[in-house]
DOKOL-512435 format. One record per residue (C-alpha): y, x, z; residue in one letter; residue number from 1; chain. Coordinates in steps of 0.1 Angstrom, whole numbers. Layout:
<pts>
{pt {Y, X, Z}, A, NUM, A};
...
</pts>
This chain:
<pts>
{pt {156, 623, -137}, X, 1, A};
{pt {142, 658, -141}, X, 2, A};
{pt {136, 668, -177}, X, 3, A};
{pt {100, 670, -165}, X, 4, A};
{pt {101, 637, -160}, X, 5, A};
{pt {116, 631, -188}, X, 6, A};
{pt {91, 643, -203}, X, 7, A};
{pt {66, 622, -189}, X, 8, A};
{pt {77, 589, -189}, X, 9, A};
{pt {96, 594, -231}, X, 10, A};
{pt {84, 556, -235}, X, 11, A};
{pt {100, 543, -210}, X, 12, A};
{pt {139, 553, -215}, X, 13, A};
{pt {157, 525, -229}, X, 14, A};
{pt {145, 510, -262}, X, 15, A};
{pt {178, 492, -266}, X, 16, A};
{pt {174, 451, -273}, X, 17, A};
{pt {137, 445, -285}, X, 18, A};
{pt {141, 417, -315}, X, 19, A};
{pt {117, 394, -298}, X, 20, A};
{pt {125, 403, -264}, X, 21, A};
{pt {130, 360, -256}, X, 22, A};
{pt {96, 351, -274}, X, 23, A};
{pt {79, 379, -256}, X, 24, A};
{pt {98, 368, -223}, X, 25, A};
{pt {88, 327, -229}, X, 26, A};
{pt {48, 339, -236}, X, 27, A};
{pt {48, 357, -206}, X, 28, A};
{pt {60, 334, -187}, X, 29, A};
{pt {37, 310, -197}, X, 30, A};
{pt {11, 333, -184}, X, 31, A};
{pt {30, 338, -148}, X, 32, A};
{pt {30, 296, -148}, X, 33, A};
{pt {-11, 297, -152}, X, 34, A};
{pt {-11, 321, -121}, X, 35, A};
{pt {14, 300, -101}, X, 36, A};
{pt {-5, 269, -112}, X, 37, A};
{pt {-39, 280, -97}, X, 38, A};
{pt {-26, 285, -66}, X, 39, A};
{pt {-16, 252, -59}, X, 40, A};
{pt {-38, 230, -82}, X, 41, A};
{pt {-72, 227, -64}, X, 42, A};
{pt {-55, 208, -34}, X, 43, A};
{pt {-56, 175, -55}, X, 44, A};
{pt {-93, 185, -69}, X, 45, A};
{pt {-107, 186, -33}, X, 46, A};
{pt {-127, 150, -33}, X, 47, A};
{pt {-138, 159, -65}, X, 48, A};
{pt {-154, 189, -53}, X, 49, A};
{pt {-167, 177, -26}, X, 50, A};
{pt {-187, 149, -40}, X, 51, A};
{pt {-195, 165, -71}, X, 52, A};
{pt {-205, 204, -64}, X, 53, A};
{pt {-217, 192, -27}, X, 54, A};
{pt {-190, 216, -8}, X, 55, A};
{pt {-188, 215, 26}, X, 56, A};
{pt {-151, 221, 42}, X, 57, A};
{pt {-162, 257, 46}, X, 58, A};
{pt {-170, 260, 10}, X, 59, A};
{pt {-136, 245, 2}, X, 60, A};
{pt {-117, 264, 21}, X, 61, A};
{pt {-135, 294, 5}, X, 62, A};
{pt {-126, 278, -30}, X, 63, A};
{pt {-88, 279, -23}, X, 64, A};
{pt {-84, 311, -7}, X, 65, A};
{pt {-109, 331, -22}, X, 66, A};
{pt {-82, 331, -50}, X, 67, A};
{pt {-48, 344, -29}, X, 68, A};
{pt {-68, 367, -6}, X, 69, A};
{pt {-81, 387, -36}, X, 70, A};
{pt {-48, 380, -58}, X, 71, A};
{pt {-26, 392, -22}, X, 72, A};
{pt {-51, 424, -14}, X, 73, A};
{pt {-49, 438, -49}, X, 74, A};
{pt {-10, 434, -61}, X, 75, A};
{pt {6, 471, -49}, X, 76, A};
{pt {-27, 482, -69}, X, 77, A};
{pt {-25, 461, -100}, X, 78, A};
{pt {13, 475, -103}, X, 79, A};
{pt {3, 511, -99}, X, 80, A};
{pt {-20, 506, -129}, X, 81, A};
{pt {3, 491, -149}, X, 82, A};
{pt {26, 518, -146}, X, 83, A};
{pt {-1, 551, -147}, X, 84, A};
{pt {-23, 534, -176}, X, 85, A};
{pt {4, 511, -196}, X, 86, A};
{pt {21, 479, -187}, X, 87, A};
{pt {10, 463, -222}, X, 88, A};
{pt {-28, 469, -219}, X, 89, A};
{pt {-34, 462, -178}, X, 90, A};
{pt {-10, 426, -190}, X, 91, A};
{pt {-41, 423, -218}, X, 92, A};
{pt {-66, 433, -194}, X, 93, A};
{pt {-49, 406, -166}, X, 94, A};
{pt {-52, 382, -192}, X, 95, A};
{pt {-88, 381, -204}, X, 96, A};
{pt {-102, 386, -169}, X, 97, A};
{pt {-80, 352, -158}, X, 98, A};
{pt {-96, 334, -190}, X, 99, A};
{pt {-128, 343, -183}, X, 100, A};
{pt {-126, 339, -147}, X, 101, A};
{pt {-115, 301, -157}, X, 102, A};
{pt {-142, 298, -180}, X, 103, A};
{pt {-170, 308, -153}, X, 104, A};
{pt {-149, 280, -128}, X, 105, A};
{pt {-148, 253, -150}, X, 106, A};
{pt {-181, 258, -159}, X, 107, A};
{pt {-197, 264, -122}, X, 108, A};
{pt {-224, 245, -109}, X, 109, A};
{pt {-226, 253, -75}, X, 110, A};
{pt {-199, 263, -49}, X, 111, A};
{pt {-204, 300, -44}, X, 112, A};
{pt {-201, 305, -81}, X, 113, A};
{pt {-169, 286, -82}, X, 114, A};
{pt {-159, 308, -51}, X, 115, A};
{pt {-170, 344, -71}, X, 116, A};
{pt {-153, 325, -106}, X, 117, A};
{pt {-120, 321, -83}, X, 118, A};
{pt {-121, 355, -68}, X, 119, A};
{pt {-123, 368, -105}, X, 120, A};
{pt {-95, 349, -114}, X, 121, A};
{pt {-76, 365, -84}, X, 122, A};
{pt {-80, 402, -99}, X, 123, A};
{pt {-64, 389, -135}, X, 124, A};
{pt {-37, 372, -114}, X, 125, A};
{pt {-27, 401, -95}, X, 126, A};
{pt {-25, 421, -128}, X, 127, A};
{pt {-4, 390, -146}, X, 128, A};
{pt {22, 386, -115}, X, 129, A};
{pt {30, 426, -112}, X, 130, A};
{pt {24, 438, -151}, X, 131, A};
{pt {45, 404, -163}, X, 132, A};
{pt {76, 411, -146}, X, 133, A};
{pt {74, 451, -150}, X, 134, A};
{pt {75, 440, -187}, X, 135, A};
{pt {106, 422, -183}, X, 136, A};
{pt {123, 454, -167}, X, 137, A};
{pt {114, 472, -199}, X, 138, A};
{pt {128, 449, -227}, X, 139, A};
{pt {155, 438, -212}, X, 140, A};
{pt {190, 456, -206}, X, 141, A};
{pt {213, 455, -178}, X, 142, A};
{pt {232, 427, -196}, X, 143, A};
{pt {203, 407, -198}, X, 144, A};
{pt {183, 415, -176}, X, 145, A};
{pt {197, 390, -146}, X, 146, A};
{pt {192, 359, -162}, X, 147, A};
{pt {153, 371, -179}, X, 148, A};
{pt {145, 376, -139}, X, 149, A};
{pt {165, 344, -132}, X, 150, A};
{pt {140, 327, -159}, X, 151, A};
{pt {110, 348, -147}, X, 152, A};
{pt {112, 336, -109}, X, 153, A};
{pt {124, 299, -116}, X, 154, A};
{pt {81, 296, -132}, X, 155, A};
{pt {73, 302, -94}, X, 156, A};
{pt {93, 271, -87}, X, 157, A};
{pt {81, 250, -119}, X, 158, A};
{pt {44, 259, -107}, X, 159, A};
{pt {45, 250, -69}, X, 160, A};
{pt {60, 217, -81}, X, 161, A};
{pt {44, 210, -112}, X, 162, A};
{pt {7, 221, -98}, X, 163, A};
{pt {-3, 185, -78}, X, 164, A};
{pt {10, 165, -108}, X, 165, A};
{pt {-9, 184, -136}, X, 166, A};
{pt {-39, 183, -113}, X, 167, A};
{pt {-36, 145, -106}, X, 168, A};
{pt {-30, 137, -143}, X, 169, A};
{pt {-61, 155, -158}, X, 170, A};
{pt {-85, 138, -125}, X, 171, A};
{pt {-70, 108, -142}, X, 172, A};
{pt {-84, 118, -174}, X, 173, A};
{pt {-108, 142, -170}, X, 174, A};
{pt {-134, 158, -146}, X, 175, A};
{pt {-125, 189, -121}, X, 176, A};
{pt {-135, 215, -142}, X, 177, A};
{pt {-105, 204, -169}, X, 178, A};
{pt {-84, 220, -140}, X, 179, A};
{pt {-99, 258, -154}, X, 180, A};
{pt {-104, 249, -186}, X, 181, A};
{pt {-67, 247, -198}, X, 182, A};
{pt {-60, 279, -190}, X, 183, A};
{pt {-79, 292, -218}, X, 184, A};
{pt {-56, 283, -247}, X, 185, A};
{pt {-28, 297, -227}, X, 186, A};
{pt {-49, 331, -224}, X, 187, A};
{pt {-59, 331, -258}, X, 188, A};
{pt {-23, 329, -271}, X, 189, A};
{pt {-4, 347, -240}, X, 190, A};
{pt {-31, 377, -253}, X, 191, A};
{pt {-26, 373, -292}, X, 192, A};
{pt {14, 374, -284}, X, 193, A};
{pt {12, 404, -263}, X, 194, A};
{pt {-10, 424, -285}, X, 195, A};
{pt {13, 420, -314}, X, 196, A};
{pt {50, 418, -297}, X, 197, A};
{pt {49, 437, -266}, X, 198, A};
{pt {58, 476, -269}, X, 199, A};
{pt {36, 497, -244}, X, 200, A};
{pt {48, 520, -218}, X, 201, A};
{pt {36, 538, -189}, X, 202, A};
{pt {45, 565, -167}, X, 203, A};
{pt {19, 592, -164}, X, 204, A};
{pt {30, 624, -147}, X, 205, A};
{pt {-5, 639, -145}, X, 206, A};
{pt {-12, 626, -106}, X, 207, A};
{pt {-39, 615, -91}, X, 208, A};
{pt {-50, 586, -88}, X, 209, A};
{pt {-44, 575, -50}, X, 210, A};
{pt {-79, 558, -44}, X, 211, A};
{pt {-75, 555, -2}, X, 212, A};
{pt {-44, 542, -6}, X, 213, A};
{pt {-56, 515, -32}, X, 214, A};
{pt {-82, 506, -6}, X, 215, A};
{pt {-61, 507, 29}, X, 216, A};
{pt {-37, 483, 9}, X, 217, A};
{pt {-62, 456, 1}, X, 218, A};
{pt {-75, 461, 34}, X, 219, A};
{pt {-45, 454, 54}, X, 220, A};
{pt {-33, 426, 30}, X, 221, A};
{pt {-65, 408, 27}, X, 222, A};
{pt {-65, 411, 67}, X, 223, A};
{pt {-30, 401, 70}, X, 224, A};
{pt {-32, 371, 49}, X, 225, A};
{pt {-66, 362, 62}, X, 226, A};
{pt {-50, 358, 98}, X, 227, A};
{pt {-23, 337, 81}, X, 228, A};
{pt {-41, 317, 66}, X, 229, A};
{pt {-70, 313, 94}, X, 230, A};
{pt {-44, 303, 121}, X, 231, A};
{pt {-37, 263, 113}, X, 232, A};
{pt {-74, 257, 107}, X, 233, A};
{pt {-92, 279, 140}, X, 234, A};
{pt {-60, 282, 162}, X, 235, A};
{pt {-39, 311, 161}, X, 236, A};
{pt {-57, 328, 191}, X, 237, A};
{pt {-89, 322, 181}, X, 238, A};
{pt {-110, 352, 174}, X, 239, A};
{pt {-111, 348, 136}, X, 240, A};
{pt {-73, 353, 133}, X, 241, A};
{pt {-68, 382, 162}, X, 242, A};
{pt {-97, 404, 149}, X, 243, A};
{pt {-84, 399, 110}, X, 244, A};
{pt {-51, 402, 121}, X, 245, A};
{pt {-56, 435, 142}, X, 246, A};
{pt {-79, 449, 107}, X, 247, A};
{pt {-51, 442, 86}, X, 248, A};
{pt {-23, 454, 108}, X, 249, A};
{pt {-46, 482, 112}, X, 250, A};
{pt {-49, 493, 76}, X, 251, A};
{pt {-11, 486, 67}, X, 252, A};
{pt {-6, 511, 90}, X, 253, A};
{pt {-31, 536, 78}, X, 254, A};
{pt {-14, 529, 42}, X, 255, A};
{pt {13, 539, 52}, X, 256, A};
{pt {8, 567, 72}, X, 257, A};
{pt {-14, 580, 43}, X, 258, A};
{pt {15, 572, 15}, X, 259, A};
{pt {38, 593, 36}, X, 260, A};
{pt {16, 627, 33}, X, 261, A};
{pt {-2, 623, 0}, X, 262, A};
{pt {9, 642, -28}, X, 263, A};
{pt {10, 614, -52}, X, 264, A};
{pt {16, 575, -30}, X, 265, A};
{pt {9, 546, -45}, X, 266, A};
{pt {41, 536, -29}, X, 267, A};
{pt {68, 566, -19}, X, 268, A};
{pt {73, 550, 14}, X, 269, A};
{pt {107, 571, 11}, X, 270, A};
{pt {123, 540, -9}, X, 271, A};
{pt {120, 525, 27}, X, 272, A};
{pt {153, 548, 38}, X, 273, A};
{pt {175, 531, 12}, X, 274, A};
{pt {193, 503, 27}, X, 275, A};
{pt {197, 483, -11}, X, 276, A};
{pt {158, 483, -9}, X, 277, A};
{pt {156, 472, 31}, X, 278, A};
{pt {179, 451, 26}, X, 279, A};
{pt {163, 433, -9}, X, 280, A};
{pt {131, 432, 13}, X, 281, A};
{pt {143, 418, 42}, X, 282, A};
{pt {157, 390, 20}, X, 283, A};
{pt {125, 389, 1}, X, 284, A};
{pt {106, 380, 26}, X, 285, A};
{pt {131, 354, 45}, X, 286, A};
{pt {133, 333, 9}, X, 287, A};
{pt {96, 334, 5}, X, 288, A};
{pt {96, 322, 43}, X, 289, A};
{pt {121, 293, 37}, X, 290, A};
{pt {103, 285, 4}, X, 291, A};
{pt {67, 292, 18}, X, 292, A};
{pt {74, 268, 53}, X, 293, A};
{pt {96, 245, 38}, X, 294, A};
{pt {70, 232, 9}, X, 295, A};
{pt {44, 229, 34}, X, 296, A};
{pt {67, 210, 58}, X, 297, A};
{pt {80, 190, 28}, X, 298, A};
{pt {41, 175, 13}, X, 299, A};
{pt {33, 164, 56}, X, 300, A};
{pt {71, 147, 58}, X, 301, A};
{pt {62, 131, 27}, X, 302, A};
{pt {28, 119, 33}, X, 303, A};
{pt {27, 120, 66}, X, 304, A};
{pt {59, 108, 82}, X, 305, A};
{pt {76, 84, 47}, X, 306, A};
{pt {41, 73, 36}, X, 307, A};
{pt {37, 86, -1}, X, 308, A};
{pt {4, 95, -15}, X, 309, A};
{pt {-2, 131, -29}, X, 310, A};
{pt {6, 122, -67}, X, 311, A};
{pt {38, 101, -57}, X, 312, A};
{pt {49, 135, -27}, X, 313, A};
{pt {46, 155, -59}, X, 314, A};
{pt {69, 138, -75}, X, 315, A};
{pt {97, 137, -50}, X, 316, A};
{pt {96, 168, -45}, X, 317, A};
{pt {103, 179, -81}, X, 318, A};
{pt {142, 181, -79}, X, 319, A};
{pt {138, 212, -60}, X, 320, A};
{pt {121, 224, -90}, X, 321, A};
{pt {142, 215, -117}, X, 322, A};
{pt {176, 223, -99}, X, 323, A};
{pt {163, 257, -101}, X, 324, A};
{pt {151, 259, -133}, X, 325, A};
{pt {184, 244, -151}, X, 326, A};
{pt {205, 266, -129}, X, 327, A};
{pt {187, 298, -140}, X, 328, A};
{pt {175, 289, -180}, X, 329, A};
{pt {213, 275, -182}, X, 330, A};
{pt {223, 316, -169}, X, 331, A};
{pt {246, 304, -141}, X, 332, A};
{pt {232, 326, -114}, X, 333, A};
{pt {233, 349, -138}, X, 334, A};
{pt {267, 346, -149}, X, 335, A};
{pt {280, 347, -110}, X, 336, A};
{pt {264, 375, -104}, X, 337, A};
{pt {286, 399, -114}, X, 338, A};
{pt {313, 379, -99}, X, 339, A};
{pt {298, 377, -61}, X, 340, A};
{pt {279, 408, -64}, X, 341, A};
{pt {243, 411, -53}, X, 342, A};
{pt {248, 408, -15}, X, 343, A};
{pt {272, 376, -24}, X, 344, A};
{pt {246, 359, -41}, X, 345, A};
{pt {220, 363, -11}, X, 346, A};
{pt {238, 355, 13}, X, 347, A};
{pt {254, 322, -10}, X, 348, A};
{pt {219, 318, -19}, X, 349, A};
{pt {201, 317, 15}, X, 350, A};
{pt {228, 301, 33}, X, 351, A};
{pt {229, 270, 11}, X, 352, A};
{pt {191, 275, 14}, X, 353, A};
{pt {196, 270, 52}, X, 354, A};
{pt {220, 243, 44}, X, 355, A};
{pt {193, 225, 26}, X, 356, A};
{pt {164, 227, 49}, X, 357, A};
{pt {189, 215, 78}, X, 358, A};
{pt {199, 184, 61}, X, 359, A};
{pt {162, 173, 50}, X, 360, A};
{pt {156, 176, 89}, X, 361, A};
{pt {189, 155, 103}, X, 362, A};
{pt {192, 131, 70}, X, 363, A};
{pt {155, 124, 58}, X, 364, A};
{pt {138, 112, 86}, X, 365, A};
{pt {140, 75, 78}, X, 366, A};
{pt {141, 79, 40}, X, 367, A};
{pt {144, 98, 4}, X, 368, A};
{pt {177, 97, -1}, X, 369, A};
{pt {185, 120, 23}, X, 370, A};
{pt {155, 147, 17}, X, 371, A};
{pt {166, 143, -22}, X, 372, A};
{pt {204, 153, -15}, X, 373, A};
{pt {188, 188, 10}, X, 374, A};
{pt {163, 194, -21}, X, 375, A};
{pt {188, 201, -47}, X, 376, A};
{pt {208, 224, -22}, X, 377, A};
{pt {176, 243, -12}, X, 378, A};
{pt {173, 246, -54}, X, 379, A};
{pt {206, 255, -60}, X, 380, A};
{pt {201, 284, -30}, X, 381, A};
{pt {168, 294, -44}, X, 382, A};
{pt {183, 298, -78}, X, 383, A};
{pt {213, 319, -65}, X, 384, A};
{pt {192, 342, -39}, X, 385, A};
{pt {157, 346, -56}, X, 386, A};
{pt {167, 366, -90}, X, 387, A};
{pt {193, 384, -73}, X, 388, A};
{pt {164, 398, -46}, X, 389, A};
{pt {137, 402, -74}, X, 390, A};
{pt {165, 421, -94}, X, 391, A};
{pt {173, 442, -63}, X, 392, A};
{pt {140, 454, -53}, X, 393, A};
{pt {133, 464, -90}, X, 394, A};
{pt {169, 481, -94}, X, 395, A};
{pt {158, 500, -61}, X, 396, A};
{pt {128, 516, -76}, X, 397, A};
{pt {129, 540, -103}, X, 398, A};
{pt {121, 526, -137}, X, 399, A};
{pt {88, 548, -137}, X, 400, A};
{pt {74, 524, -112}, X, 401, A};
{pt {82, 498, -124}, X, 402, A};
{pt {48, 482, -119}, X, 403, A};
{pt {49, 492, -83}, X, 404, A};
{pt {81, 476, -80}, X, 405, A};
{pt {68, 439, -92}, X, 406, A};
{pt {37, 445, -69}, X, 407, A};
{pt {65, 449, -38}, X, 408, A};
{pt {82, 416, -47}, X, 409, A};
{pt {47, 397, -50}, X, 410, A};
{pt {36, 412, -20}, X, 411, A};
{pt {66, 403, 1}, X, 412, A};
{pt {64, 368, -17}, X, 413, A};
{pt {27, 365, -8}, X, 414, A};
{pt {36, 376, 28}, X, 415, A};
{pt {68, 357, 32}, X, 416, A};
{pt {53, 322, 21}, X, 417, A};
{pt {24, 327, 47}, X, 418, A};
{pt {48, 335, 70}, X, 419, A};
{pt {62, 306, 70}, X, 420, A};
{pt {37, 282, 72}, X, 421, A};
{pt {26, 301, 102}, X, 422, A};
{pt {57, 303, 121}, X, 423, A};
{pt {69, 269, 108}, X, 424, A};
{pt {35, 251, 118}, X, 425, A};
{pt {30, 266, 148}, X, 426, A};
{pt {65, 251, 160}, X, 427, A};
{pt {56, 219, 149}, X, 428, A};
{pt {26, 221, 165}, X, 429, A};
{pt {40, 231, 195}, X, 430, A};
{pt {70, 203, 199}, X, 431, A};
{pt {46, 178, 181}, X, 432, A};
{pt {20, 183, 212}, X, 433, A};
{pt {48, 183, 237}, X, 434, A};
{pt {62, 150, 229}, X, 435, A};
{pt {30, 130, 227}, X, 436, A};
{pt {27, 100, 248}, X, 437, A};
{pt {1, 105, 276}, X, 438, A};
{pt {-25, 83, 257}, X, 439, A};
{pt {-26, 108, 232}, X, 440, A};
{pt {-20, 139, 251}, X, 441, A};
{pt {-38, 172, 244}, X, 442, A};
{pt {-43, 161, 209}, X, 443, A};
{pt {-37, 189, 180}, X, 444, A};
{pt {-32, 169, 155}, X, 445, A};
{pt {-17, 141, 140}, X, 446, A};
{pt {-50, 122, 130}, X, 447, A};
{pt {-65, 126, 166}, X, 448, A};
{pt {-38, 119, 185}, X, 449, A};
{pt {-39, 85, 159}, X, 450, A};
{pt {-76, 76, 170}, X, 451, A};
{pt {-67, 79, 205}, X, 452, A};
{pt {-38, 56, 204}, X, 453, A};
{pt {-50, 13, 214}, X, 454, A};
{pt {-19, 0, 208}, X, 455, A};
{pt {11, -3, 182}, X, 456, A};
{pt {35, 13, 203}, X, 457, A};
{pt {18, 48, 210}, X, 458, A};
{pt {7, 46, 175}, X, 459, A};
{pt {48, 47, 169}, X, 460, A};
{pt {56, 69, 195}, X, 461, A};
{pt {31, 95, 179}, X, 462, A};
{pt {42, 90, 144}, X, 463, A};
{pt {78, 96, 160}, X, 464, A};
{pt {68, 130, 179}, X, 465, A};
{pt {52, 142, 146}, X, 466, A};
{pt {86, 131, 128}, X, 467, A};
{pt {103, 150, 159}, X, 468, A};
{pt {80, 182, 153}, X, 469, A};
{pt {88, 185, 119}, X, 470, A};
{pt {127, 183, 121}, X, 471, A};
{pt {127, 211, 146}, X, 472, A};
{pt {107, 233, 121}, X, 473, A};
{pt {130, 228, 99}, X, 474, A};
{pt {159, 235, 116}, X, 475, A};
{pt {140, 269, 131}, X, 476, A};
{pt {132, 276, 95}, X, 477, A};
{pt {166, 272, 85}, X, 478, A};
{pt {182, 288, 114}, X, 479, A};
{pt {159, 322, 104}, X, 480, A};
{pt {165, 320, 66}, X, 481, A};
{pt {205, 321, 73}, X, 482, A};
{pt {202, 347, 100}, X, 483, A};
{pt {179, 368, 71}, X, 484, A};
{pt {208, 361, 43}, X, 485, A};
{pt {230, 377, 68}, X, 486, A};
{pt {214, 405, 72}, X, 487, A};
{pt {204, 414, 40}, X, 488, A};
{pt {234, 412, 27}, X, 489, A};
{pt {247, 431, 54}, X, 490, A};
{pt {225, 459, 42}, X, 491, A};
{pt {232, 456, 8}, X, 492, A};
{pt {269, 458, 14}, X, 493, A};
{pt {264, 489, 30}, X, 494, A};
{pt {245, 502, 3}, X, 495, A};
{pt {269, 494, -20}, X, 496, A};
{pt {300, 511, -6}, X, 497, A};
{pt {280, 540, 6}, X, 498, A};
{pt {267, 546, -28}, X, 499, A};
{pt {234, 554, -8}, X, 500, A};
{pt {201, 565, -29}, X, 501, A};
{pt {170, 572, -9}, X, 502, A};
{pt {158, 604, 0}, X, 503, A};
{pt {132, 617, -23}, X, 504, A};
{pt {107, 644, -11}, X, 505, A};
{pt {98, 669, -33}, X, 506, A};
{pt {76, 668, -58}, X, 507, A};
{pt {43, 693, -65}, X, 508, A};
{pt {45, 709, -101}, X, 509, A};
{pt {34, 693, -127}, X, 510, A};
{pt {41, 656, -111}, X, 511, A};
{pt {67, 633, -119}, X, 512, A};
{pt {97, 628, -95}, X, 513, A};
{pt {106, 597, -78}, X, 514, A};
{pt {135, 593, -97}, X, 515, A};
{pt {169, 578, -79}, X, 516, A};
{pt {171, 542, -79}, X, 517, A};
{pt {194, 531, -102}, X, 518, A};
{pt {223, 510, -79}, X, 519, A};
</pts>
């Protein structure tokens, strides 16, 4: 770095080993689980809602995604707060608006202000996921700093299993609103922790802020993920999904046009020549993809094709879950890494990813004990490729953005997981339909190609073709996550021996330099 920029970002050289740096990292995860939680925890609550708040499907569907298409629109612009204003105060700031946001849900009386409640929780979400992993850049060293990331992306894990079985358990007890409620202890202490134990930083060079930018990135994202997550429910060439598709692919493009010629980017699309940061997003996206398809095939294989209600689903899909999270709190991913190297671990991680995902398909058609032995590999590959990525992708951005950096990896995550339930369902779809008996041909899904059946046999024969459907996706999604592995490490190889650092462009006096990535 540039004594200027020196200058400018003093808080953020390295502070050494912050005494509480494991309490501070074990609050903020807590408040990463909330986030995590919410995105998965309203599936179980949808009866509920229905009879009790009078929701149409519409208003339902608005209820769910109201959350990620705010939360997905506004993470590059969350991080670039964090990092011009201070990481500490935007975590605070992320951290009342999601407790009050949960308050005004639990409390709603009507669906459109539970949908405005959830769209307010988005904006403290987005400000949680990028400001809570920033802060883990900043206390922790080198040394440490694997297995804190390691810890950090294992609560994404936790949270996608553990969100149907909280949800079920406090329906049990409780009414829906109990869903939004308990997040309110969790803000109150996540906030009094962070007040008192988590040093500020921030990395204000005198810029601009970069308004257009903010707004062509929540453009194209919410556009994006709109399409995504439009396609299984209107058909992927319906109108809805090519015209918010075209908007968001539209304004992705604009952002980055813009990023390249403004004096100050929210994003220096510059980091994009670096292979170590290609190559950490192109496995970014490819995990998320496997992880994002795969849990969406895993809850239909579950219910759908072995019988099992939601709560019981749940449940059998937890050693995914906690393979990951003993791998990573026990610091054995971490401990390999230095070992294998960054591009080792990705492509170990993905492959036995792939590995996992292929054996579900050819072993757990006609029971559990076959999806249960693919579930701990897929862990043991999440918990080998996902810190390494995250760790990547941050190592590839200069410190001074950090906040920009965890808004990257949410975004790719956010991206990656849609992804992959649209490429993944669409191939089920597609063999599901082509292997339907005639009685139940044209059918698009597996509940009316059920009413149309008369007779035991083609009610078999469609249960089988659904079976059928699903074990392709998942050898497709596996086939593309190993392919992806490859590649990225590839890149990252390349990186590594070439000693590469992106090309940075210059900077206007006064500003702070994109500072080399650190490699």
């Amino acid at each position: 770095m540039s004594p200027v920029a020196s200058d400018a970002t003093t808080t953020l050289q390295p502070p050494g080993r912050t005494a509480a740096r494991w309490l501070i990292l074990a609050v903020i995860c807590l408040a990463q689980l909330t986030v995590i939680l919410d995105n998965t925890v309203l599936n179980v609550a949808i009866p509920s809602l229905t009879g009790e708040l009078g929701a149409s499907t519409a208003d339902v569907q608005w209820m769910i995604n109201a959350y990620s298409l705010v939360q997905s629109g506004l993470l590059l612009t969350a991080g670039n707060s964090a990092d011009r204003y201070g990481r500490k105060k935007m975590l605070a700031v992320g951290l009342v608006l999601f407790g009050v946001a949960s308050l005004g849900a639990g409390l709603a009386q009507s669906p459109g202000q539970l949908i405005a409640a959830r769209a307010g929780m988005g904006v403290g979400g987005a400000l949680l996921v990028t400001t809570t992993l920033a802060v883990v850049m900043q206390i922790f060293d080198d040394d440490e700093r694997p297995k804190a990331i390691g810890i950090w992306s294992s609560v994404n894990s936790l949270g996608f299993a553990a969100g149907p079985l909280i949800g079920g358990t406090l329906l049990d007890h409780f009414w829906w609103g109990s869903l939004f409620l308990v997040n309110l202890p969790v803000a109150v202490m996540a906030l009094a922790a962070v007040i008192a134990l988590v040093p500020e930083s921030s990395s204000r060079g005198g810029e601009c802020p970069d308004l257009l930018g903010a707004l062509l990135s929540m453009i194209g994202m919410v556009g994006v993920v709109f399409a995504i997550i439009s396609g299984p429910v209107t058909g992927w060439l319906s109108g809805r999904v090519l015209v918010s598709a075209a908007i968001g692919l539209a304004g992705l493009a604009a952002f980055a046009l813009w990023e390249l010629h403004v004096p100050y980017p929210m994003l220096d699309m510059h980091f994009f020549r670096n292979r170590r940061f290609i190559g950490a997003v192109a496995g970014g996206i490819l995990v998320a993809f496997g992880m994002g398809g795969s849990m969406f095939l895993l809850t239909q294989h579950l219910q759908l094709v072995l019988g099992y209600g939601p709560l019981d689903a749940g449940l059998r899909m937890a050693p995914l879950a906690v393979t990951v999270i003993l791998l990573n709190f026990t610091g054995l991913s971490a401990r390999l890494l230095p070992r294998l190297g960054t591009p080792g671990m990705i492509v170990s991680g993905m492959s036995l990813l792939a590995a996992g995902l292929a054996a579900i398909s050819l072993l757990g058609g006609d029971g559990y004990g076959g999806m249960l032995t693919g579930l701990i590999v897929m862990g043991v590959g999440v918990a080998f490729a996902m810190p390494a990525m995250a760790n990547a992708i941050m190592s590839a951005i200069p410190p001074a953005k950090a906040g920009v950096g965890a808004g990257v990896n949410g975004t790719l995550m956010e991206f990656g997981q849609g992804l992959g339930v649209a490429v993944l369902g669409a191939v089920l779809n597609s063999r599901f339909v082509a292997l339907l008996p005639l009685a139940a041909a044209g059918a698009g899904s597996l509940p009316a190609a059920l009413a149309r059946t008369r007779t035991d046999a083609e009610r078999t024969a469609v249960h089988d073709a659904f079976a059928a459907g699903i074990g392709t996706s998942q050898l497709v999604g596996a086939a593309a996550v190993f392919l992806g592995g490859l590649v990225a490490a590839l890149l990252l190889r390349r990186a590594e021996r070439a000693g590469q650092d992106p090309e940075v462009p210059a900077t206007p006096a006064g500003a702070e330099p994109a500072a080399a990535p650190a490699e």
